[in-house]
C-alpha positions as CSV (number, residue, x, y, z in Angstrom):
1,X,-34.7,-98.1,8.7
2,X,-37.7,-100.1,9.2
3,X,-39.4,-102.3,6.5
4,X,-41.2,-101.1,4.2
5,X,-45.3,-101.6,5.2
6,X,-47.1,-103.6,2.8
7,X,-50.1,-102.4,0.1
8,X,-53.4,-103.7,0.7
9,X,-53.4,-106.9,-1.0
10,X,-49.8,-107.2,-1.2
11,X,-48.1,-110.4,-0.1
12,X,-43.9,-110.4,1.2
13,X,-41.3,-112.7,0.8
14,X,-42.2,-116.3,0.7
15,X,-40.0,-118.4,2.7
16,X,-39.8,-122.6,2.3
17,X,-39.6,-125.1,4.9
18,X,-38.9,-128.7,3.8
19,X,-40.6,-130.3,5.6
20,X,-40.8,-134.6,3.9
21,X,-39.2,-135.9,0.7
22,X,-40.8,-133.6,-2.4
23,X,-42.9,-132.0,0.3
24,X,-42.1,-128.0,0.2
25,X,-44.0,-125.7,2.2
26,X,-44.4,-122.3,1.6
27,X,-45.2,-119.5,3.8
28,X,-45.9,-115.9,3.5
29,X,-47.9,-112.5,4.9
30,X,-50.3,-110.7,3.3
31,X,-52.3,-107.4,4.3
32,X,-55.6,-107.9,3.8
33,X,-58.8,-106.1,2.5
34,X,-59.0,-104.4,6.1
35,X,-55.7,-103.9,6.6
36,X,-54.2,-106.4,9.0
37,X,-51.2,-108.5,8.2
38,X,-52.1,-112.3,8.4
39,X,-50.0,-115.4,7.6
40,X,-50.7,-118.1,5.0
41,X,-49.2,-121.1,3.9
42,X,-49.5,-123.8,1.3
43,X,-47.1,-127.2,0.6
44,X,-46.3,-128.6,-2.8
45,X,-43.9,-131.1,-4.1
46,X,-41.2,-128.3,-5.1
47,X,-40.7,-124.6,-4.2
48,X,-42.4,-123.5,-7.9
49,X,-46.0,-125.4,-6.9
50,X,-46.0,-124.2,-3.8
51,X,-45.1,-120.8,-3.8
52,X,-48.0,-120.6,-6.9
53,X,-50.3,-122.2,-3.9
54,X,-49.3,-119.5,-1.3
55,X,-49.8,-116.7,-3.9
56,X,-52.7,-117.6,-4.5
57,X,-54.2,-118.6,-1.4
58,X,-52.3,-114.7,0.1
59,X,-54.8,-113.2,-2.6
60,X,-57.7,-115.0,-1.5
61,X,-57.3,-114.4,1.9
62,X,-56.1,-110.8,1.1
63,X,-60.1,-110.5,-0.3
64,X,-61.8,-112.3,1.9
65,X,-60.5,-111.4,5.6
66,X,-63.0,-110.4,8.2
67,X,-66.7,-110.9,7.8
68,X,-68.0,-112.5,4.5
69,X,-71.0,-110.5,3.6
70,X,-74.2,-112.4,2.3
71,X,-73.9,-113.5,-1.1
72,X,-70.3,-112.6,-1.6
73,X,-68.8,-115.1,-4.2
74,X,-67.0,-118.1,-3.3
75,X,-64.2,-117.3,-5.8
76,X,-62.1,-114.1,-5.5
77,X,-62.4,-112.2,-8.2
78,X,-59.8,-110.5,-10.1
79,X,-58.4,-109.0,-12.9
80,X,-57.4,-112.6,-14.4
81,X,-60.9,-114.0,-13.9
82,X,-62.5,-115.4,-16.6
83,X,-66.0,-113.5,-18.0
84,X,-67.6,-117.1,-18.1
85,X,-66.9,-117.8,-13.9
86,X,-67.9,-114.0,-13.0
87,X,-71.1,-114.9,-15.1
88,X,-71.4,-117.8,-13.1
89,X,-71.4,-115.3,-9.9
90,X,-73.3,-112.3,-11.2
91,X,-76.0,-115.2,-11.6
92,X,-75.8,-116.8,-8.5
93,X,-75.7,-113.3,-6.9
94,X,-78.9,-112.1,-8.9
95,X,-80.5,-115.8,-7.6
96,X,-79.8,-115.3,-4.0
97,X,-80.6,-111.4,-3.6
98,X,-84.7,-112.1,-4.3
99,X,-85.1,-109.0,-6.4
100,X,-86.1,-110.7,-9.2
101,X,-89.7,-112.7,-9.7
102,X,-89.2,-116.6,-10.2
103,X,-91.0,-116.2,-13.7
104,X,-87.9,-114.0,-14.4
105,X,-85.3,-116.0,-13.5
106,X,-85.2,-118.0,-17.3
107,X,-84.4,-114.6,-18.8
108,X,-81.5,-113.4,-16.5
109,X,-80.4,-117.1,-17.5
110,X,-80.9,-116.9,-21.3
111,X,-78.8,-113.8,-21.5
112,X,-75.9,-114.9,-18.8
113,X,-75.4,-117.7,-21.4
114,X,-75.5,-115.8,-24.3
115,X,-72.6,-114.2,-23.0
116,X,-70.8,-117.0,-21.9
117,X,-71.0,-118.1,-25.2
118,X,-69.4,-114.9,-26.5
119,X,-67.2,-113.5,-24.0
120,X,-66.5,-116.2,-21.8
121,X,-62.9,-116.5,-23.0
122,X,-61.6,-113.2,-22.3
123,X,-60.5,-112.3,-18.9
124,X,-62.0,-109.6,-17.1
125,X,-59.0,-107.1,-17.4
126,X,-59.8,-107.9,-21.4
127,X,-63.2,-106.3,-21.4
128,X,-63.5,-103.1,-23.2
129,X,-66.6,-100.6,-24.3
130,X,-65.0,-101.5,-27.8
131,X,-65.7,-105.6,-27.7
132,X,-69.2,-104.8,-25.9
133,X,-70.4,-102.9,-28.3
134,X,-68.8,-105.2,-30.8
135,X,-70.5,-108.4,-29.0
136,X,-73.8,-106.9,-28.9
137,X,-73.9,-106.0,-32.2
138,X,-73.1,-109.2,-33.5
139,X,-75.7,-111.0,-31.2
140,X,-78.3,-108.3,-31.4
141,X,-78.6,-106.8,-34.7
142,X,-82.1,-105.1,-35.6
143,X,-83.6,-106.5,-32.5
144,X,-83.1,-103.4,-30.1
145,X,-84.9,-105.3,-27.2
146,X,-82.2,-108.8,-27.1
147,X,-79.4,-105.2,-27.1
148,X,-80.9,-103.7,-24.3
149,X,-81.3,-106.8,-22.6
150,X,-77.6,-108.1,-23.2
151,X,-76.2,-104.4,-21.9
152,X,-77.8,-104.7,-18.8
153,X,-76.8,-108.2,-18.1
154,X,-73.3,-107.2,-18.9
155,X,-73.6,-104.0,-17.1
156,X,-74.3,-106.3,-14.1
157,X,-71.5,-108.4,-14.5
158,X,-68.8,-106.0,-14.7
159,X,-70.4,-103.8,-11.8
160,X,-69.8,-106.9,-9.8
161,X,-66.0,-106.8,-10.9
162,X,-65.8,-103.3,-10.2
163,X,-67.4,-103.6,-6.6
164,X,-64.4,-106.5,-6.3
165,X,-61.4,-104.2,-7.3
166,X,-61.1,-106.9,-10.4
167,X,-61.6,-104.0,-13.4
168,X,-60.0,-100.9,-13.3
169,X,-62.1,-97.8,-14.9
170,X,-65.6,-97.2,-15.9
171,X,-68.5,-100.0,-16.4
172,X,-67.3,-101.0,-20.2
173,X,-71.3,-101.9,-20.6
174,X,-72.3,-98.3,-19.4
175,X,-71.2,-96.2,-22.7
176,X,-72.5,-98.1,-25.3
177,X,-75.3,-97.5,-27.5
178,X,-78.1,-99.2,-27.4
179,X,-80.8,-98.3,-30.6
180,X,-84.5,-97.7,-29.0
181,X,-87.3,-100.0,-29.6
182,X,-89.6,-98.4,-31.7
183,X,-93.1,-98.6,-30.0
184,X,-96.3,-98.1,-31.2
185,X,-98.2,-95.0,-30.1
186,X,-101.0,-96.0,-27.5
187,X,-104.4,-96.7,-29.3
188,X,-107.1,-97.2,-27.7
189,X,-110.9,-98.5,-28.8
190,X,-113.4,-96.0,-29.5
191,X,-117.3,-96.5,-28.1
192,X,-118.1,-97.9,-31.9
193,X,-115.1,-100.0,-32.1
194,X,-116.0,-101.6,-28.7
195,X,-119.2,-102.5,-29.7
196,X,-118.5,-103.8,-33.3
197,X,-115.3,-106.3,-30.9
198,X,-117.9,-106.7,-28.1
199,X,-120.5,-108.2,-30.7
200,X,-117.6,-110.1,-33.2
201,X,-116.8,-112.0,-29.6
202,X,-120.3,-112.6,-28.9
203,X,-121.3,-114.1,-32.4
204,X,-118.1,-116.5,-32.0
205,X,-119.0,-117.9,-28.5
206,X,-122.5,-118.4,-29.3
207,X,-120.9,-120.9,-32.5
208,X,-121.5,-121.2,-36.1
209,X,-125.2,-120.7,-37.7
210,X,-127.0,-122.2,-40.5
211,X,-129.1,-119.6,-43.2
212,X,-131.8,-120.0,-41.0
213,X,-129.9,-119.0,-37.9
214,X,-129.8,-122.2,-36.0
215,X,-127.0,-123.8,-34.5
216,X,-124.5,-126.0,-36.6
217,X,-123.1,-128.6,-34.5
218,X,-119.1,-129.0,-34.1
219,X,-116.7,-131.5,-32.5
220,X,-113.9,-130.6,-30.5
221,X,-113.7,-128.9,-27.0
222,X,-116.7,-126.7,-26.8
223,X,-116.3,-123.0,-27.1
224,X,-115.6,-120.5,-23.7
225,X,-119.0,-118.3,-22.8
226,X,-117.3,-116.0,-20.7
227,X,-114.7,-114.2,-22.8
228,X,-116.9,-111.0,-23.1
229,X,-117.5,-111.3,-19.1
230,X,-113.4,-110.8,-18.7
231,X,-113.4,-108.3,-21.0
232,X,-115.9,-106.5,-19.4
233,X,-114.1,-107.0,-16.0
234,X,-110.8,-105.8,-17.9
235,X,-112.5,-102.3,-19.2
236,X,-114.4,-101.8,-15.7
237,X,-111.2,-102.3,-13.6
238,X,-108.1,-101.5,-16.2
239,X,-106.7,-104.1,-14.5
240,X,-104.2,-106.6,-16.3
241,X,-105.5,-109.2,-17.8
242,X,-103.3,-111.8,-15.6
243,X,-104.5,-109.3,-12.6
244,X,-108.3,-110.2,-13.5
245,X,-107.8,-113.9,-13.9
246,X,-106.3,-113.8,-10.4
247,X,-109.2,-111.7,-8.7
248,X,-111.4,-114.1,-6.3
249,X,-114.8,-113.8,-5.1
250,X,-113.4,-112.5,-1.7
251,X,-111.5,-109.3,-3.4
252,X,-114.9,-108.0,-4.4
253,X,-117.0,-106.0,-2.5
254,X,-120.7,-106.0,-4.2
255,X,-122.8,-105.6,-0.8
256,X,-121.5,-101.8,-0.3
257,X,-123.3,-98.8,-1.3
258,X,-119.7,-98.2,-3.8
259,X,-118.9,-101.6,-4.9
260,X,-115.3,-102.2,-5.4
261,X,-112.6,-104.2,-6.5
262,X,-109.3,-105.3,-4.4
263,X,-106.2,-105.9,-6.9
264,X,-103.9,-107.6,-4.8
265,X,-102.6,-110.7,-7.3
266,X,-101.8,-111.9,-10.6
267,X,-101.4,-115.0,-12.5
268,X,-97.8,-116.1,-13.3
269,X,-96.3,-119.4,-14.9
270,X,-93.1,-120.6,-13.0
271,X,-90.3,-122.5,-14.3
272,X,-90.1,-126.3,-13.1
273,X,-93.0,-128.0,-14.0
274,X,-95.9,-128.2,-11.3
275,X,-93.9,-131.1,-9.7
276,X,-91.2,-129.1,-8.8
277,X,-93.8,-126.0,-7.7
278,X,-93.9,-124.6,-11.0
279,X,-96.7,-124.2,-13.3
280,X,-99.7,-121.7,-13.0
281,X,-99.4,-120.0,-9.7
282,X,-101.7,-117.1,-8.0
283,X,-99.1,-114.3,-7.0
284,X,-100.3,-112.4,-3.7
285,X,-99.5,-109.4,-5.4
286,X,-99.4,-107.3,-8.7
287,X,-96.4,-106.7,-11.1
288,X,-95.5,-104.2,-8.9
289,X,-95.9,-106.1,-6.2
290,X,-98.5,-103.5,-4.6
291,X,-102.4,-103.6,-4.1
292,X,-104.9,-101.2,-4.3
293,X,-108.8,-100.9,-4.6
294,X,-111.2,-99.6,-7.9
295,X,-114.5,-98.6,-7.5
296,X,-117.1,-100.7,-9.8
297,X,-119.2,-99.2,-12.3
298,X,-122.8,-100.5,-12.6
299,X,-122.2,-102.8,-15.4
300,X,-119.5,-104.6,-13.6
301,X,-121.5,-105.5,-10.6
302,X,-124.4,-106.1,-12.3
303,X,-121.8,-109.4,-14.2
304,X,-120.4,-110.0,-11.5
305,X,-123.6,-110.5,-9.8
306,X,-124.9,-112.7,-12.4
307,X,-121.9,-114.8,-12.1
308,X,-122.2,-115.4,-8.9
309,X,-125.5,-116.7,-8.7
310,X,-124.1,-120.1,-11.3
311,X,-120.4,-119.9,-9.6
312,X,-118.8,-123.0,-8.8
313,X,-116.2,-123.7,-5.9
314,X,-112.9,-123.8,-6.9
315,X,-110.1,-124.6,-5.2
316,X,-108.6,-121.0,-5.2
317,X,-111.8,-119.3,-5.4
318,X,-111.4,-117.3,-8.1
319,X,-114.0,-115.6,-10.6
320,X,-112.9,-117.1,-13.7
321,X,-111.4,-120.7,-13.0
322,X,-110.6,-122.8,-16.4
323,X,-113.0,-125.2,-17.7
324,X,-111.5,-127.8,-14.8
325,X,-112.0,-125.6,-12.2
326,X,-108.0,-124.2,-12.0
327,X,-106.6,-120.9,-12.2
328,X,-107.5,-119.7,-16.2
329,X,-103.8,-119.5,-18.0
330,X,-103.4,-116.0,-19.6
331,X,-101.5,-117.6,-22.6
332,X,-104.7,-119.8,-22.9
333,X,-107.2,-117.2,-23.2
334,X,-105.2,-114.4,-25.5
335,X,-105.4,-117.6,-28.1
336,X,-109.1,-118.2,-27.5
337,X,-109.8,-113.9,-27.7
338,X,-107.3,-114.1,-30.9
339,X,-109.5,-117.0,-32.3
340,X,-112.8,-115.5,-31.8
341,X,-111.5,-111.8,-32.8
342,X,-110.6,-112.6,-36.5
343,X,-108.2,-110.9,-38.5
344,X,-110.4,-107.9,-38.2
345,X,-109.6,-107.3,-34.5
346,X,-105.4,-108.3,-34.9
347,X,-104.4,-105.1,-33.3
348,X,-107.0,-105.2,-30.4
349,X,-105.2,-107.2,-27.1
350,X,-106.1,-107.7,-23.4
351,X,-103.5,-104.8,-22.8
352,X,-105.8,-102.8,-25.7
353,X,-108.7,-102.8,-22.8
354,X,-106.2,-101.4,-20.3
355,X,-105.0,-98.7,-22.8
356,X,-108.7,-97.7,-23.2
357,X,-109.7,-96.9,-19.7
358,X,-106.8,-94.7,-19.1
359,X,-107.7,-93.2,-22.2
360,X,-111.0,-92.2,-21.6
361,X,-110.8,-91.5,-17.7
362,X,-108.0,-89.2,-18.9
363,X,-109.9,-87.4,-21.2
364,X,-113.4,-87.5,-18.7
365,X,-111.5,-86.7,-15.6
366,X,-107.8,-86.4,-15.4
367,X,-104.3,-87.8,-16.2
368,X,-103.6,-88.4,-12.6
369,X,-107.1,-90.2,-12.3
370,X,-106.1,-92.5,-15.3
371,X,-102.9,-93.1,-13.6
372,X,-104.6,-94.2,-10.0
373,X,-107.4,-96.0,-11.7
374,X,-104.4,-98.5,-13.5
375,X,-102.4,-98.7,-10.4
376,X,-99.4,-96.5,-11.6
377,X,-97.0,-95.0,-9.1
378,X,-97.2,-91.9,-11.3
379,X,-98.2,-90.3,-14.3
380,X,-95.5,-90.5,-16.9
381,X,-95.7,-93.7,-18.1
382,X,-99.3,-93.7,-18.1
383,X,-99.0,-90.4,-20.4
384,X,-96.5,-92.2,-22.1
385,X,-98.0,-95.6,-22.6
386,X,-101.0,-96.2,-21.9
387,X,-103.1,-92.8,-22.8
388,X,-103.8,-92.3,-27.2
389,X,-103.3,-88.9,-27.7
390,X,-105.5,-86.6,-29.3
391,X,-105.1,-85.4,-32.5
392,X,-107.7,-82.5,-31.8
393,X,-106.5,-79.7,-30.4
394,X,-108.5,-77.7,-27.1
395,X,-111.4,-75.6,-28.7
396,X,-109.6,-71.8,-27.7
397,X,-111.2,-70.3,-30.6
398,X,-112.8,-68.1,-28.6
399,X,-109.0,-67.0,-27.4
400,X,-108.1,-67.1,-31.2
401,X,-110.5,-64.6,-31.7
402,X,-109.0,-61.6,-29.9
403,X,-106.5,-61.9,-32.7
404,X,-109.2,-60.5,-35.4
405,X,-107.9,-57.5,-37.4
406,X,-111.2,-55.3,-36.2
407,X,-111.1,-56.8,-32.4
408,X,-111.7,-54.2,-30.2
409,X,-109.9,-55.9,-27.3
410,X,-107.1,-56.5,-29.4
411,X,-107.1,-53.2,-31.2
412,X,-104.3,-52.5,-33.8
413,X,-101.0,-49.9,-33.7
């Protein structure tokens, strides 16, 4: 009767050579991941050390036989693996697959600690839906997004381990419950609103008046004159605001008999420092890392017209450089729209302008129109997010009217 085969993964019998004084070596075979035998060996200064070193140097060779695949992690994982080194590896897998935008990185960071912190000392046999749900509660009470945010980055983790044969059963993260952000319904500005905003930005730029309406000098760092120009450039495109900062004299078209607009970038702040290339970057393309063209309306081109004719050259040629010529920081100009709004404007944001257009195209022409004119691979979350919804109800009185006890076309039994 021959031997029994061995299991994938499954080392045989050690045997020890001596082979110098307190030098043992060990040697065994193990049946790797694609299923050929291969031998391994380890020395240690008695048989205990190094049949431990041939064990585990069978079960890393046992995982990692044959051709590595990119991104792989160095150490084998397993059952015994600590949470805090398969964080380690979800992270360093999540760094080196380029899915994820440089500006995101911090995050996936942030919340690979936080769980480091917390779950670091179990091992990854340990893990259950129970302590998730546990964890997460502890770390992210009342703050439904941080939840969300620590599930997926679990979820993550332990997919890896699963992918590795290191956790046996179901993603723990997958079943747990996760309480939804409550959002805001979509509001958008009415014609009145905008004008009342339009001329509560215009009185600040233009600076504080004595009684008799003249200027009243001020120190400081003199006011922006253009915020109402971006705004305008936000409601004629229903572009985001870090897509309009990024738009450069050579995206627009104003020579054609339909002027349009190219949105092919946006403004994003790197981690690093500008020495390290971090800082204010242009991205070469949107969020969604797409591009696509709007047709201008009349007011549009007739700004952007006037702009042109005083533009200065900036290094990246875009429309509305900072006061030194760079790109214009988004973080920087939500402060200056939030200082020149007032209290009366709090709820009104640069995403407010976006939520606006789709708004009223919906309502003038369609929900799909709404959903091309922002740039939305469909409808839903235009609908969802971006379009107010009417509290009036379609005028079918007419219908309603069939329904009359004396209708003829409707006569009763």
């Amino acid at each position: 009767m021959g031997r029994r085969r061995l299991e994938v993964g499954e080392y045989g019998q050690i045997r020890f050579e001596t082979i110098g004084p307190k030098k043992i070596r060990a040697r065994c075979d193990v049946r790797c991941r694609d299923g050929k035998v291969r031998s391994v060996q380890a020395d240690g200064p008695s048989k205990t050390a190094a049949a431990d070193r041939v064990k585990a140097r069978a079960v890393e060779r046992a995982a990692t036989a044959g051709r590595t695949r990119p991104g792989a992690p160095s150490i084998v994982l397993g059952p015994d693996t600590m949470i805090a080194d398969l964080a380690d590896m979800w992270m360093n897998q999540v760094e080196a697959s380029g899915d994820v935008a440089d500006q995101s990185l911090p995050d996936y960071r942030y919340y690979r600690d936080v769980v480091k912190e917390g779950l670091g000392a179990l091992r990854i046999s340990e893990l259950s839906t129970a302590t998730v749900e546990w964890f997460i509660g502890v770390e992210a009470a009342d703050k439904p997004s941080k939840a969300a945010n620590l599930r997926r980055t679990i979820r993550g983790m332990m997919g890896l381990a699963i992918r590795h044969d290191a956790y046996d059963g179901e993603n723990p993260a997958r079943e747990v419950v996760i309480a939804r952000s409550q959002r805001e319904a979509p509001r958008a500005l009415t014609m009145d609103e905008l004008k009342a905003y339009r001329e509560c930005i215009r009185l600040w730029m233009a600076g504080p008046t004595d009684e008799d309406g003249r200027p009243i000098k001020r120190g400081g760092k003199p006011r922006a004159t253009d915020l109402l120009d971006i705004v305008d450039l936000q409601l004629a495109t229903g572009a985001r605001i870090g897509e309009v900062l990024a738009l450069r004299w050579q995206d627009v078209d104003l020579e054609s008999e339909r002027p349009t607009a190219h949105i092919c970038g946006t403004l994003v702040d790197l981690p690093g420092g500008r020495k390290n290339g971090g800082g204010l970057v242009r991205q070469e393309h949107r969020k969604a890392k797409d591009r696509y063209t709007v047709h201008l309306p009349r007011f549009a081109v007739a700004t952007l017209l006037r702009l042109k004719t005083t533009a200065k050259k900036n290094p990246h040629d875009v429309i509305f450089p900072s006061s030194t010529g760079t790109l214009r920081s988004p973080s920087n100009l939500r402060t200056q729209l939030r200082a020149a709004r007032g209290d009366e404007w709090k709820w009104v944001k640069p995403h407010t302008f976006r939520k606006t257009v789709a708004t009223l195209v919906e309502r003038e022409s369609s929900l799909e129109a709404a959903s091309k004119q922002l740039g939305h691979a469909g409808s839903a979350v235009t609908a969802k997010h971006y379009v107010e919804r009417s509290v009036v109800a379609p005028d079918v009185s007419d219908v309603l009217d069939l329904l009359a006890p004396e209708s003829p076309e409707y006569p009763r039994n």
